[in-house]
N, C-alpha and C positions, 0 to 999 in steps of 0.2 A: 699611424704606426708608432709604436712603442720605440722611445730611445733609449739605453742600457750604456750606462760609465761601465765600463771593463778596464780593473788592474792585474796586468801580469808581471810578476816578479819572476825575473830568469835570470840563468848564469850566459854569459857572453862571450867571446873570443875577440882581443884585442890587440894583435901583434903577438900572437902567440901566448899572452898572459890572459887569464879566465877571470871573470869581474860581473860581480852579481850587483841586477840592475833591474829598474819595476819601470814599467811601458803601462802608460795608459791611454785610452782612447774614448769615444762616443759613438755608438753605432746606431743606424736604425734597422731595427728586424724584427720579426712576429713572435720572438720569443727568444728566452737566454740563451738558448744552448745554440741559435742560430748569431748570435753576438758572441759568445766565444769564438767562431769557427772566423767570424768576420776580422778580429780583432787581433788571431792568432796569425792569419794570412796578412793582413798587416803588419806585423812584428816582423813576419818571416821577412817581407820586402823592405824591411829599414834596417835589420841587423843581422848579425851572423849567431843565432843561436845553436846554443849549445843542448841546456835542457830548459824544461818547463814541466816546475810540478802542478799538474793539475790540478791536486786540494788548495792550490795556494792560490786559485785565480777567483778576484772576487767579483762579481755583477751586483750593479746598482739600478734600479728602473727608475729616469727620470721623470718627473712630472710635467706631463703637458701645458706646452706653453699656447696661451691664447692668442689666434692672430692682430696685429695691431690694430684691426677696425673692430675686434669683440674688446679688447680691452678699453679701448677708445669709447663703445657705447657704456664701459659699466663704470669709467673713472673718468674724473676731467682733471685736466694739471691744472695745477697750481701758480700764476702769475708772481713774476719776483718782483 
């Protein structure tokens, strides 16, 4: 499954004064628009937003990392 950086840039509510602030996260999901929603519900549960423009939210697809016994057969360390 596809991992996705998601940054959202919002405006916040802080004791009553409003303070514009970028939330980022890592998700895993079958596609971006399913990392948005991931990562959106996450915000919700950490802060008190206010708004969220959605042109401003950017998705990144990470690159699969290989598990330590595939990297293992294809590299060997280095003795110090």
């Amino acid at each position: 499954m596809p991992r996705y950086d998601v940054y959202i840039p919002f405006t916040a509510s802080y004791e009553g004064e409003l303070c514009d602030e970028e939330f980022s996260t890592i998700v895993k999901t079958d596609n971006k628009e399913d990392a948005i929603k991931e990562a959106i519900e996450e915000l919700h549960s950490e802060y008190v937003v206010k708004t969220i423009d959605s042109r401003e939210i950017t998705v990144e697809e990470l690159p699969e990392f290989p598990s330590f016994d595939e990297w293992e057969a294809n590299y060997t360390a280095v003795k110090n």
